[in-house]
N, C-alpha and C positions, 0 to 999 in steps of 0.2 A: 670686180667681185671682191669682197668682203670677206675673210676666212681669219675670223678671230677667235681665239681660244687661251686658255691658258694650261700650260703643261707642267706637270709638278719638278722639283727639280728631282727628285729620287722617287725609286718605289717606297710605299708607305709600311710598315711593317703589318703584312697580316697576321695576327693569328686565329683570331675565332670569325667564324664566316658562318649565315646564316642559308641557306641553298631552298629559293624557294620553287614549286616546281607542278608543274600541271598534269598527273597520274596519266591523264588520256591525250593529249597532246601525243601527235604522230599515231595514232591508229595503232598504236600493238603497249595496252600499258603494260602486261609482264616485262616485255624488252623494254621499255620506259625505264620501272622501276630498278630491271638488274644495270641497265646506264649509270644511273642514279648512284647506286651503290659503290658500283665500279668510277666513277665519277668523285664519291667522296674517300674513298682510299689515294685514290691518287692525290689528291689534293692533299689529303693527311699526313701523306710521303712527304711532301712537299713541307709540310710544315703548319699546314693550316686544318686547326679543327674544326668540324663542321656540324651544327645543327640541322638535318632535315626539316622541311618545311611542304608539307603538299596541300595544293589548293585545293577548296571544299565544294567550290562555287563560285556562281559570277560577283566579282568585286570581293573575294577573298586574301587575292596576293597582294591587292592595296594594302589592307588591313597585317599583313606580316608584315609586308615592307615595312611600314609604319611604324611595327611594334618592335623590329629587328631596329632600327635607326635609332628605336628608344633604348634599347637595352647594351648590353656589354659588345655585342657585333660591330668590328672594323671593317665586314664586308657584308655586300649584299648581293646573292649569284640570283639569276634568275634562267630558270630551263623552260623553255616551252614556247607556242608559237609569238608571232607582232603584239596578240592582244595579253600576252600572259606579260608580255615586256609592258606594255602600256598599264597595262594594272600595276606592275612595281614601282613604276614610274613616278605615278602618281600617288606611290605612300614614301618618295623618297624626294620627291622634290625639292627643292631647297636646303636639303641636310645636306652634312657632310659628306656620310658613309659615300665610298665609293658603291659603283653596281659594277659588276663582273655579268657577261653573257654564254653563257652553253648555248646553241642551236639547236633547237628541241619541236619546232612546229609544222605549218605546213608552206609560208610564202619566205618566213627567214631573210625579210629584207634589210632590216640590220645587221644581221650577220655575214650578209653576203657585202655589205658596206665596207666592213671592219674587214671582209676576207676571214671571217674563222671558218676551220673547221669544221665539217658539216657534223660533222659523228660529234657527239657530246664531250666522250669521253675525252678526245683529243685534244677536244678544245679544254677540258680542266688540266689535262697536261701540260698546255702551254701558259695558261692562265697566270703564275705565279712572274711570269717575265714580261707580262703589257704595264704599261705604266697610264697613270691617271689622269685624266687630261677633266679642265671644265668645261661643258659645253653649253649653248642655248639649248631652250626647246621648245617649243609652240605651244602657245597657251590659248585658251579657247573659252568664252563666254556664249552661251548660247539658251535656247530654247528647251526645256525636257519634253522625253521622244512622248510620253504619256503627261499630256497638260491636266492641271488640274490643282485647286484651291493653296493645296499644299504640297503641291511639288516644287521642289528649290531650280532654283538658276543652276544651268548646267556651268562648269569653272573646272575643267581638265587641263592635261596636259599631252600632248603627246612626243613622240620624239622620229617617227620617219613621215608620214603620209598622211593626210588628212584627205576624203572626198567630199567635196557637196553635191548632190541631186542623184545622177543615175545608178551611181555604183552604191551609195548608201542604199539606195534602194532597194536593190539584188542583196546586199547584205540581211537587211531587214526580214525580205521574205525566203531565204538559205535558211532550209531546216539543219538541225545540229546533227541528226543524226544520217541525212543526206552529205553534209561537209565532210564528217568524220570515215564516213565512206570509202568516197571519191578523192578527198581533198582537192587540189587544185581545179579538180575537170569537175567539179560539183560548180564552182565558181562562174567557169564559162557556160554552161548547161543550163545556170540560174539566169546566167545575163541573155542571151542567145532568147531563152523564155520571156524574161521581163523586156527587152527591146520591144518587142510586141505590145507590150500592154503599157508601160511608162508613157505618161504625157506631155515630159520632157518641159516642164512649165520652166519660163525666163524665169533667170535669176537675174539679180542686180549688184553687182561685186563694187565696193567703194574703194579702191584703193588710197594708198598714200598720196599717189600725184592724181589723179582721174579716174572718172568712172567708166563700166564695162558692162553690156548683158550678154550673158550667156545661158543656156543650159544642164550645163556641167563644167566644173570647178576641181582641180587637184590642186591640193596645197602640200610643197613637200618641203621636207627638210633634209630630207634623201634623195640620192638623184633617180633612185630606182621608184618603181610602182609596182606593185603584184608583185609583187619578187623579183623579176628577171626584166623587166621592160624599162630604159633610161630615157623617161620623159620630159627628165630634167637633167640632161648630163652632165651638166656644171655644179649642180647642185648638190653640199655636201653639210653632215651634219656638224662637222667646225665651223659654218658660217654665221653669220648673225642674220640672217633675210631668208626668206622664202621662194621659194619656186613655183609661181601659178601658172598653170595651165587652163586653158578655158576652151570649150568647145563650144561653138554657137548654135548650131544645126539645129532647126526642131523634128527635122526629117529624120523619119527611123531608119531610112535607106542610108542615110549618113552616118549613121551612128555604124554602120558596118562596116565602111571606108574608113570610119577614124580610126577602129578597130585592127583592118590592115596597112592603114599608115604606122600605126604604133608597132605595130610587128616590124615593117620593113625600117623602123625609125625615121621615117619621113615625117615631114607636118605639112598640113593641109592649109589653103591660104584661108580657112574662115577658122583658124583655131591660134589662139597666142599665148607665148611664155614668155613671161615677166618676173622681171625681180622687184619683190617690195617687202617693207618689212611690216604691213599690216594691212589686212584686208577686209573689210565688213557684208557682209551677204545680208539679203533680204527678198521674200520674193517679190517680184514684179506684180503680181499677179495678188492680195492680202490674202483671199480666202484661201491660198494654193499650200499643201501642205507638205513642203521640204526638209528630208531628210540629211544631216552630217557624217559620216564616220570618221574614227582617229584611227590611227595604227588598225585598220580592219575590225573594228567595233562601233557597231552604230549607239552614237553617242549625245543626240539631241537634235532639235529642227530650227529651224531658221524663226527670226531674223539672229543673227550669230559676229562674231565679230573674232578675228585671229589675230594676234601678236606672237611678236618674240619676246621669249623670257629671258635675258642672257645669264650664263653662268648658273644656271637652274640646277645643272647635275656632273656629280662627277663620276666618268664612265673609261675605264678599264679598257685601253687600247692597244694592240699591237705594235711594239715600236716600228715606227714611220721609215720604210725604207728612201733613201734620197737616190 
């Protein structure tokens, strides 16, 4: 395994930080907002002055990140859930600015990576003693989810988990204010539903060394999935390579077994994880209409193709105990 990174030799001096942040993110925005607040005193204790920044709508904390990377900001904090990190992600890509993480959503599987802090607050407390590390982060060309004349080539980034086929699916059709609800159990109530009705169409996965069909695809860059499930336990975001998991089944009765395989962390002998460091999808099938997500946002359809970006971002770490 492969775990390359580069680690700054010192903390960088913060002082002005840019704090961008998702109002409804976690179901309760008053208790959100007073976080937030309480979030940037402490930080100010600390030394670092803070611009709020709250997002307006979908593909908005792209557009801060972006604009934070351009301006006087030596940091960029981002609060809220996987998808509000992947929005920042991809307005900070290849800059400098480091990004800082508060825990602020509903599956927190980077945060649970790193070990922060569940409470926000806590984690701005510690925040000022991680140190900056570079990492990759999986880059993604693909199909837009709504085709059409003048829709662009989809070119993301993301940084824990990518799915291809069923789970992008269940995303797709997760109303917002069903998720916002329920959170997590909104998640399994959508899939448990969509089992039923998905037609679980082959995919055809190219990798680096040989090719693969399946009908479902995780690509992670984290070892976690859903938050709490290690389907890739080796798998961490200091590495350069990917973690694919591929389930084969077209049987929905399967798809419930893979379900409690993943719970009890067993694997099934018709499902395989591989490390590679690029992997291309298309469907099997031309007319078959295959959906992607990144970090839990459905983010275009197949044919699609995934690499590593290395040293794409630098992200604000817990120093590493040995």
């Amino acid at each position: 395994m492969q775990r390359t990174f580069e680690t700054c030799a010192k903390r960088p001096s913060l002082k002005q930080a840019t704090l961008i942040y998702n109002p409804v993110a976690g179901r309760n925005p008053l208790r959100r907002e007073r976080q937030m607040q309480q979030a940037r005193v402490v930080l100010g204790e600390s030394g670092i002055a803070v611009k709020m920044a709250r997002t307006g709508g979908p593909g908005a904390a792209t557009e801060l990140a972006r604009e934070a990377a351009a301006s006087s900001s030596d940091l960029v904090i981002a609060c809220g859930g996987d998808g509000t990190i992947y929005e920042v992600i991809n307005g900070l890509a290849h800059a400098s600015v480091p990004l800082g993480i508060l825990p602020g959503g509903t599956a927190n599987i980077i945060a649970k990576e790193l070990g922060l802090p569940h409470d926000p607050v806590q984690a701005a407390r510690k925040l000022p003693g991680w140190l900056p590390q570079r990492i990759a982060l999986g880059h993604v060309t693909g199909q837009p989810v709504l085709p059409s004349k003048s829709a662009e080539i989809v070119d993301r980034y993301f940084l824990s988990v990518a799915g291809v086929g069923f789970d992008a699916y269940v995303i797709h059709h997760l109303g917002l204010q069903f998720k916002m609800s329920l959170g997590v159990a909104a998640y399994v109530i959508e899939g448990i539903r969509q089992v039923l009705r998905y037609g679980f169409h082959p995919i055809v996965c190219q990798t680096d060394r040989k090719e693969f069909e399946a009908t479902f695809a995780i690509v992670q860059r984290a070892s976690r999935y859903a938050g709490w499930f290690r389907t890739a336990p080796n798998q961490s975001i200091t590495n350069q390579i990917f973690g694919l998991s591929l389930f084969k089944s077209r049987s929905r009765f399967r798809y419930f077994l893979y379900g409690a395989a993943v719970l009890a962390r067993q694997r099934l002998r018709d499902t395989d994880l591989i490390e590679v460091r690029q992997v291309a999808f298309r469907p099997a099938q031309p007319s078959a209409r295959i959906f992607f997500e990144l970090d839990g946002e459905v983010a275009g359809t197949l044919p699609a193709t995934f690499t590593v970006a290395p040293g794409a971002l630098t992200l604000l770490m817990p120093p590493r105990r040995d």
